[in-house]
ROVO-17884 format. One line per field, with one value per atom (N, C-alpha, C): residue number from 1; residue in one letter; atom name; x, y, z. Coordinates in steps of 0.1 Angstrom, whole numbers, m for minus. Layout:
% residues N
n <- (NUM,...) .
res <- (A,...) .
atom <- (CA,...) .
east <- (X,...) .
north <- (Y,...) .
up <- (Z,...) .
END
This chain:
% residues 72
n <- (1,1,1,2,2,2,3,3,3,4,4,4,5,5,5,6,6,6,7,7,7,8,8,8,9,9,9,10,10,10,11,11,11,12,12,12,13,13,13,14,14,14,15,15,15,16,16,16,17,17,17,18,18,18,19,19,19,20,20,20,21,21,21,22,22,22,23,23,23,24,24,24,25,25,25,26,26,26,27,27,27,28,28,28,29,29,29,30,30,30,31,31,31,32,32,32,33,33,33,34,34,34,35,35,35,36,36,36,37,37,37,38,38,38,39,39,39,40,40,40,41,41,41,42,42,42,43,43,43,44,44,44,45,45,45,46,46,46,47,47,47,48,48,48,49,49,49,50,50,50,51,51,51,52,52,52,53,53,53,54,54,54,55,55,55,56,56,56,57,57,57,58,58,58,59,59,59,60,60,60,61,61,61,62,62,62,63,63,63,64,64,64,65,65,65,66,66,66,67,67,67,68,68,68,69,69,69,70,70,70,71,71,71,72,72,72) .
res <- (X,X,X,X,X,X,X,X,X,X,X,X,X,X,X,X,X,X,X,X,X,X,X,X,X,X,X,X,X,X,X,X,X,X,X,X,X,X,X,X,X,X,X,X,X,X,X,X,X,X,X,X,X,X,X,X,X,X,X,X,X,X,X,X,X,X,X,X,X,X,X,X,X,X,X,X,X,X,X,X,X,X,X,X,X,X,X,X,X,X,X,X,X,X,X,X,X,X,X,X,X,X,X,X,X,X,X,X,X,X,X,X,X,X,X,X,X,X,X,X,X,X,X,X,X,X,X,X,X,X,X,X,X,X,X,X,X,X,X,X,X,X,X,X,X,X,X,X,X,X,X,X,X,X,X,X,X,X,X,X,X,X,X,X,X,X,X,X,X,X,X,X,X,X,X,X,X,X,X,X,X,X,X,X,X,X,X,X,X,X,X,X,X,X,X,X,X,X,X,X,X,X,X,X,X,X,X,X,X,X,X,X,X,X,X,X) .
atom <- (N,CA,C,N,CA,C,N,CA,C,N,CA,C,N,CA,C,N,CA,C,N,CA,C,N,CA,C,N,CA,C,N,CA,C,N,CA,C,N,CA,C,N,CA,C,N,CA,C,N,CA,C,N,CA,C,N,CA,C,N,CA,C,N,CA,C,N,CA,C,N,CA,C,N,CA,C,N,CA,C,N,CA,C,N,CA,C,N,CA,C,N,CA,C,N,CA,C,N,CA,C,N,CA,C,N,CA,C,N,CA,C,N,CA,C,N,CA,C,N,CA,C,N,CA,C,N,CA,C,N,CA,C,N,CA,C,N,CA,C,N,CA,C,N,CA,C,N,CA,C,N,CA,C,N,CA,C,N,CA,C,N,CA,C,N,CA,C,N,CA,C,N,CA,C,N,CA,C,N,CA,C,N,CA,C,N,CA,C,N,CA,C,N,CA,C,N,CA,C,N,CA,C,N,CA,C,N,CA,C,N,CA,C,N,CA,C,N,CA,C,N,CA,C,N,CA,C,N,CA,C,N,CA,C,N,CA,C,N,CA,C,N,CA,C,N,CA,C,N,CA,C) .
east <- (31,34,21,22,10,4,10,6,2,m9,m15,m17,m13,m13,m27,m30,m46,m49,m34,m35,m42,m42,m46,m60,m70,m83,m86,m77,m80,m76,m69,m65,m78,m86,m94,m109,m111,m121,m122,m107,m110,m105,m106,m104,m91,m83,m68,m55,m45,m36,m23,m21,m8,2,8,14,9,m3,m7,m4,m6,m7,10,16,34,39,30,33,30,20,15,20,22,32,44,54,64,73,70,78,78,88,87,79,76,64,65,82,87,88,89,83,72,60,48,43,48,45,52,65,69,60,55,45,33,26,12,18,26,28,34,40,41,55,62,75,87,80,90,91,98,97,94,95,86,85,75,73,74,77,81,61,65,51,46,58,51,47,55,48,33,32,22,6,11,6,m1,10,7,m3,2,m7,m25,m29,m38,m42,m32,m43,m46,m41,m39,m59,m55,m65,m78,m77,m92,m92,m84,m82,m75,m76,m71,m59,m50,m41,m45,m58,m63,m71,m75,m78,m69,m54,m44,m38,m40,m32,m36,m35,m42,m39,m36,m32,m39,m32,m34,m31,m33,m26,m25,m15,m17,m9,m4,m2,12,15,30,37,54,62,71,72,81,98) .
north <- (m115,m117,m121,m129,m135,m124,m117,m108,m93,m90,m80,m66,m58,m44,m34,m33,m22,m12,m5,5,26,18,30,29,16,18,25,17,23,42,49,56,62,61,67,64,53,54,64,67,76,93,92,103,113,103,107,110,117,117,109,104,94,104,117,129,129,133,133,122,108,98,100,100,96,105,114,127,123,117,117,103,90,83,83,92,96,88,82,81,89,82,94,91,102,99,92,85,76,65,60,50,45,54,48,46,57,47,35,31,16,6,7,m3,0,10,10,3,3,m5,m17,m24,m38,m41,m30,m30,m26,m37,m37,m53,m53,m70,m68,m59,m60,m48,m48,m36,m38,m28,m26,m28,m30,m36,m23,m16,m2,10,8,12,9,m1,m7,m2,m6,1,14,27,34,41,32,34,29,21,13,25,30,43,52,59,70,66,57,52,49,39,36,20,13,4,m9,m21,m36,m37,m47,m47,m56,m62,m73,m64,m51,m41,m38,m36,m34,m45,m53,m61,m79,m85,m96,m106,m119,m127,m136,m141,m145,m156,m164,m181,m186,m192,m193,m178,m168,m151,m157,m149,m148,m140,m149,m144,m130,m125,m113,m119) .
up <- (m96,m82,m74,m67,m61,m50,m44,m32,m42,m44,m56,m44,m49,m38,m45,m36,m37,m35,m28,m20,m29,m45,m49,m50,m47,m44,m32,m27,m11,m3,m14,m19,m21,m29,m42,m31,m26,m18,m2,2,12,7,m7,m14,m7,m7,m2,m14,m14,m31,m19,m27,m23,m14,m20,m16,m1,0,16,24,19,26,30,20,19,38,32,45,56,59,68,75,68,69,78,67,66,58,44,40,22,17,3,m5,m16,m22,m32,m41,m43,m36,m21,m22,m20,m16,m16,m28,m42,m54,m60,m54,m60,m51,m40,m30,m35,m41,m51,m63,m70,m80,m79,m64,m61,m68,m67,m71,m61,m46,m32,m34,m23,m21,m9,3,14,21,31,34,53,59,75,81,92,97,107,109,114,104,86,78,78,74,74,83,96,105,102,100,98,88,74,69,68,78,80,86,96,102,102,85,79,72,68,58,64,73,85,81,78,69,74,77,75,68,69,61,46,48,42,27,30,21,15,17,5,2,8,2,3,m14,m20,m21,m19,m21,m32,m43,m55,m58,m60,m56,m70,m75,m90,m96,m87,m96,m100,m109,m114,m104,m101,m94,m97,m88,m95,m90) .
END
């Protein structure tokens, strides 16, 4: 997939567990792990949001664009 998701660096650098994030969020802790493993096809822009400001974080920090990546 050309769009590469990062969010368990970004995770690991603000020494956060996914569980907290999902919470704080608000969504399940199922789907924040199929969007760490890039197994959505897209994501809500107020998710998103949210999590940017759970984290302290850019949207450009989780997420990569790959030119040339294989498509899912």
């Amino acid at each position: 997939m050309p769009i590469v998701v990062t969010l368990d660096v970004m995770l690991a650098k603000r020494k956060m567990k996914s569980k907290d994030l999902a919470a704080l969020v608000g969504i399940s802790e199922q789907n924040l792990s199929l969007l760490k493993s890039g197994k959505v096809k897209g994501i809500r822009f107020s998710t998103l949001e949210a999590i940017c400001i759970h984290l302290d974080c850019q949207p450009a920090d989780i997420l990569h664009f790959e030119p040339g990546g294989k498509r899912g």
